[in-house]
mmJSON file of the N, C-alpha and C atoms, coordinates in Angstrom:
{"data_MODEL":{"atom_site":{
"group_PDB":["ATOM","ATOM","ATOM","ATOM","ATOM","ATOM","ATOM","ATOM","ATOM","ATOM","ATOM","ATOM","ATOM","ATOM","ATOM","ATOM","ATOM","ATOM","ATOM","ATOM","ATOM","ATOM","ATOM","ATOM","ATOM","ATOM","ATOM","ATOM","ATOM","ATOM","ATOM","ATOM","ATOM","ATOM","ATOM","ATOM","ATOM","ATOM","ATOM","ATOM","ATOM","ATOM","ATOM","ATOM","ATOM","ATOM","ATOM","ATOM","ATOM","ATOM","ATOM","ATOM","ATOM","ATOM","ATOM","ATOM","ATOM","ATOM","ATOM","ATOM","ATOM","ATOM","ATOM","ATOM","ATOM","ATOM","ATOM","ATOM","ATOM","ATOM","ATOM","ATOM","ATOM","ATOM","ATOM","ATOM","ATOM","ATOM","ATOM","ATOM","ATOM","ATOM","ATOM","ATOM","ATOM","ATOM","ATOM","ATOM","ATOM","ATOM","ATOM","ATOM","ATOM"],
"id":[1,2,3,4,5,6,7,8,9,10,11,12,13,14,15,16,17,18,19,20,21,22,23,24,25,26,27,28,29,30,31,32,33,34,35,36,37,38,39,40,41,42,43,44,45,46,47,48,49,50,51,52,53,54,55,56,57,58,59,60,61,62,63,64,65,66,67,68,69,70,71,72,73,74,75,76,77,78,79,80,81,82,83,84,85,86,87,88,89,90,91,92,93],
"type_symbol":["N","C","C","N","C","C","N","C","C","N","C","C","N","C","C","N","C","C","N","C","C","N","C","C","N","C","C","N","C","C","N","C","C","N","C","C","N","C","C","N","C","C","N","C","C","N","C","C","N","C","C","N","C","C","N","C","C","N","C","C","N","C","C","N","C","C","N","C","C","N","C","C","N","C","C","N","C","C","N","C","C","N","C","C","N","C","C","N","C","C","N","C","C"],
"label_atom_id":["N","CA","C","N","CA","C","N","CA","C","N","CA","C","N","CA","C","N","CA","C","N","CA","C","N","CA","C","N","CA","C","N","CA","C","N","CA","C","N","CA","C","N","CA","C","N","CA","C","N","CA","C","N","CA","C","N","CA","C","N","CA","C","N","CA","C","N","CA","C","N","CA","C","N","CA","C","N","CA","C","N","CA","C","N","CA","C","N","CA","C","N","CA","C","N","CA","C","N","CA","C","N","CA","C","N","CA","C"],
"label_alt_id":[null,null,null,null,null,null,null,null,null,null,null,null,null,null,null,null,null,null,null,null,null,null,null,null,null,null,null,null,null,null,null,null,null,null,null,null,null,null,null,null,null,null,null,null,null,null,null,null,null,null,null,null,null,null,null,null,null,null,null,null,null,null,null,null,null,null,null,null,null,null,null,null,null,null,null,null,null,null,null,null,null,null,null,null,null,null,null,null,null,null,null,null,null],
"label_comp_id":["UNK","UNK","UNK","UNK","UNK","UNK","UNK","UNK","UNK","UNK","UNK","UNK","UNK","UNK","UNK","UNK","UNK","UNK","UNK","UNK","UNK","UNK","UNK","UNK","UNK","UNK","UNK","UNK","UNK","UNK","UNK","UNK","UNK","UNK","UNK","UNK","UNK","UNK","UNK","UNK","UNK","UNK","UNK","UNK","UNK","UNK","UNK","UNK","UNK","UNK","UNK","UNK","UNK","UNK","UNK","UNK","UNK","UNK","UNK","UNK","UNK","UNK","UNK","UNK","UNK","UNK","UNK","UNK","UNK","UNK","UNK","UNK","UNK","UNK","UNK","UNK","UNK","UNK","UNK","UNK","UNK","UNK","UNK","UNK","UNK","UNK","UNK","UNK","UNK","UNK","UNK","UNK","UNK"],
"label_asym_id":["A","A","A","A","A","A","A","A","A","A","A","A","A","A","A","A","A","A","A","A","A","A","A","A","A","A","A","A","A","A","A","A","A","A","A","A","A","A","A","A","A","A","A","A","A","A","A","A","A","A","A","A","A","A","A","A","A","A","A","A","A","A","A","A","A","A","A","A","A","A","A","A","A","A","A","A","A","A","A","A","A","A","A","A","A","A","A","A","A","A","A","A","A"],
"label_entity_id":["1","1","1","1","1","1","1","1","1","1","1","1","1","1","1","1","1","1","1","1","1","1","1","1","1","1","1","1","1","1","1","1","1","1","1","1","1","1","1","1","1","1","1","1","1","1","1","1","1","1","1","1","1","1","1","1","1","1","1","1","1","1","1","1","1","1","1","1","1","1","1","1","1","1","1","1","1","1","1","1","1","1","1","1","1","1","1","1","1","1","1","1","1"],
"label_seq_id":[1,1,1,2,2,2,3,3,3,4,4,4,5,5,5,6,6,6,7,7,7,8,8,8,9,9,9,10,10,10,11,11,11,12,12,12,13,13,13,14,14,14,15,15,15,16,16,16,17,17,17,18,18,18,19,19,19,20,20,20,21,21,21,22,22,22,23,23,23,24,24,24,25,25,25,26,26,26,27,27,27,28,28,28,29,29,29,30,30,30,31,31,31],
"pdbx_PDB_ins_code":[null,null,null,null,null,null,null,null,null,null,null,null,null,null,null,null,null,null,null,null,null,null,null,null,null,null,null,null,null,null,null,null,null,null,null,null,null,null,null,null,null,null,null,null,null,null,null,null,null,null,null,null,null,null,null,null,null,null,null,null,null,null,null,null,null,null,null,null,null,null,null,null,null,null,null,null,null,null,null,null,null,null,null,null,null,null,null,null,null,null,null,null,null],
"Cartn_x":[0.849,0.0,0.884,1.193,1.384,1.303,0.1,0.225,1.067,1.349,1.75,3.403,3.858,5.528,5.705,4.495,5.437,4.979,4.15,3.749,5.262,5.905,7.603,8.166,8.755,9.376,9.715,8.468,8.514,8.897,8.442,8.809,10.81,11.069,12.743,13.218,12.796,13.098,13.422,11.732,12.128,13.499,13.948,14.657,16.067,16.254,17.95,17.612,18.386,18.557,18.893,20.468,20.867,19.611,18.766,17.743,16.485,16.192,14.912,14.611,16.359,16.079,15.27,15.113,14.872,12.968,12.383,10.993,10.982,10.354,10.018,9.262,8.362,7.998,8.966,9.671,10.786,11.606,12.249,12.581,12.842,11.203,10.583,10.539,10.16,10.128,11.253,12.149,13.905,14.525,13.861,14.456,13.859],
"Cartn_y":[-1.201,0.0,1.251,1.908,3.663,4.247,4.327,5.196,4.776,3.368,3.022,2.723,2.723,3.109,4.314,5.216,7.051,7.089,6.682,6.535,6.444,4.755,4.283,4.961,6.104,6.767,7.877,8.504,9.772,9.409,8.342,7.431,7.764,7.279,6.8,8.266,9.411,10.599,11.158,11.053,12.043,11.173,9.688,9.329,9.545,10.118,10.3,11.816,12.321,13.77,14.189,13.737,14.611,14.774,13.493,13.526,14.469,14.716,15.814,16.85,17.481,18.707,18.264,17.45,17.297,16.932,17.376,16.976,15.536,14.43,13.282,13.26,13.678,13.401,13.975,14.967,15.284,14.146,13.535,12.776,11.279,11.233,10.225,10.289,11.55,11.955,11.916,11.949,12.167,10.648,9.778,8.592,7.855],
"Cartn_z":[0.0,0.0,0.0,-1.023,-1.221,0.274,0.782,1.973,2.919,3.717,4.716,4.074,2.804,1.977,2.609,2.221,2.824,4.322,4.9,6.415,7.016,6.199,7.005,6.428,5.225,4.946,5.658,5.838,6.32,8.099,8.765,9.515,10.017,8.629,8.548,8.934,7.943,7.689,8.95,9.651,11.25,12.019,11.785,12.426,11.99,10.614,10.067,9.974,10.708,11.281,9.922,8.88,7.697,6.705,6.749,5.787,5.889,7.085,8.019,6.936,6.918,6.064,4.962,4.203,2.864,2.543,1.968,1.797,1.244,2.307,1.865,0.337,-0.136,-1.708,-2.144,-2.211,-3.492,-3.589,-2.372,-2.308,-3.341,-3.167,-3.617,-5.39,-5.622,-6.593,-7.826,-6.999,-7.483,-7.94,-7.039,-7.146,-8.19],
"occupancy":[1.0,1.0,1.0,1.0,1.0,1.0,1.0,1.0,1.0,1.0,1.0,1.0,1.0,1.0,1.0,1.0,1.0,1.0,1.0,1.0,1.0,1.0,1.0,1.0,1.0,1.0,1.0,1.0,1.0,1.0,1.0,1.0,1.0,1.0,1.0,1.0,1.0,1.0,1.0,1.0,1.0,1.0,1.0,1.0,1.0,1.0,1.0,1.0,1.0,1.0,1.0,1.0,1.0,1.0,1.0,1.0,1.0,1.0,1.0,1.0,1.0,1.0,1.0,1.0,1.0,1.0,1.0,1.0,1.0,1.0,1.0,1.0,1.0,1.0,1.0,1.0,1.0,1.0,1.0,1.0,1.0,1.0,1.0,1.0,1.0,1.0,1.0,1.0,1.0,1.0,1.0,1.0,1.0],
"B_iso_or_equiv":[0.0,0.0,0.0,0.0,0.0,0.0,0.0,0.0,0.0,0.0,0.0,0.0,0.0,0.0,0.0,0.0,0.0,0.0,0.0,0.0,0.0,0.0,0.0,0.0,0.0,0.0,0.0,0.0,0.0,0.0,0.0,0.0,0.0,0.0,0.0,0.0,0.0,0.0,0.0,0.0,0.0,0.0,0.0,0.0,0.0,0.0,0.0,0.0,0.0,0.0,0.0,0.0,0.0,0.0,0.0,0.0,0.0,0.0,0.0,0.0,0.0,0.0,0.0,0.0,0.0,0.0,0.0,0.0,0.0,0.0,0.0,0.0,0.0,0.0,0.0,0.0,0.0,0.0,0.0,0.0,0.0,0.0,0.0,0.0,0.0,0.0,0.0,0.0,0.0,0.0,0.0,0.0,0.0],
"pdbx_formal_charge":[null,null,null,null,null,null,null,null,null,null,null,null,null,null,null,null,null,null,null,null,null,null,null,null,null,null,null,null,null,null,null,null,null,null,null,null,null,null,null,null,null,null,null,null,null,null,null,null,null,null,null,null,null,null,null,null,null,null,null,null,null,null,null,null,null,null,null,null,null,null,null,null,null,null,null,null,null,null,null,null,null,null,null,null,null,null,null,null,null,null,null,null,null],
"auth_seq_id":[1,1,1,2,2,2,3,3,3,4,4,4,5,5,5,6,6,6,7,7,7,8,8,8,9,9,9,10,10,10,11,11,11,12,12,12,13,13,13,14,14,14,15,15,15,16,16,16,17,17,17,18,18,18,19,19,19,20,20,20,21,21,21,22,22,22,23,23,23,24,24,24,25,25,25,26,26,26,27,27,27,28,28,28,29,29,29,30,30,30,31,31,31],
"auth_comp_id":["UNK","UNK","UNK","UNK","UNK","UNK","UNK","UNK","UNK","UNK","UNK","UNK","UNK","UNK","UNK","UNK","UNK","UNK","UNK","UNK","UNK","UNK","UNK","UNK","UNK","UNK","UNK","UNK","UNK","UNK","UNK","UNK","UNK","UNK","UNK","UNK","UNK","UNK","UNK","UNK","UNK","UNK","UNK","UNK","UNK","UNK","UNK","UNK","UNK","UNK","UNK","UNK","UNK","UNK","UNK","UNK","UNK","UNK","UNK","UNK","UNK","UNK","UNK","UNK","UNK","UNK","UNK","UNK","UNK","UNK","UNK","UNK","UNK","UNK","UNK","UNK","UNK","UNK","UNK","UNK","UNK","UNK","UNK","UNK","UNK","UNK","UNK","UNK","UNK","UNK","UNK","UNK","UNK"],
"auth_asym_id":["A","A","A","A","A","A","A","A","A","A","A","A","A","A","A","A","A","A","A","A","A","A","A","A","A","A","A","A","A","A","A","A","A","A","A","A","A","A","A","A","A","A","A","A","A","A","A","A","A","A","A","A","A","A","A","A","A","A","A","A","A","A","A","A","A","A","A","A","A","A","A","A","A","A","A","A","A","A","A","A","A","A","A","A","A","A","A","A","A","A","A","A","A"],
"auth_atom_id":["N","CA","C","N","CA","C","N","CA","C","N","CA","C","N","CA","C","N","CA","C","N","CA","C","N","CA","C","N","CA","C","N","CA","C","N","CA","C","N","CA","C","N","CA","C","N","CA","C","N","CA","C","N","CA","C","N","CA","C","N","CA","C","N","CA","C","N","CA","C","N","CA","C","N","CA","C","N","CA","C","N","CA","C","N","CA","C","N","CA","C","N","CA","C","N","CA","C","N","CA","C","N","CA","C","N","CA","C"],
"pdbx_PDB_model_num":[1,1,1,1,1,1,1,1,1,1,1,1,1,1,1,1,1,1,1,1,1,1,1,1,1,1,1,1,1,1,1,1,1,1,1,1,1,1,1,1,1,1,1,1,1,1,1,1,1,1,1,1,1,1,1,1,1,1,1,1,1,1,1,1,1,1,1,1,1,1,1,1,1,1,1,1,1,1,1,1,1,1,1,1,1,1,1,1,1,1,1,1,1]
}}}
């Protein structure tokens, strides 16, 4: 399921401090 992928993403994000700065969908987007 889409939602509960960026649910643990955004998840991961708050937990890797260098990554925080960065907007989870651009992110996503980029890759």
């Amino acid at each position: 399921d889409i939602d509960k992928a960026v649910e643990a993403a955004q998840t991961a994000f708050d937990i890797e401090s260098p990554w925080h700065k960065l907007d989870p969908l651009s992110f996503f987007l980029s890759t």
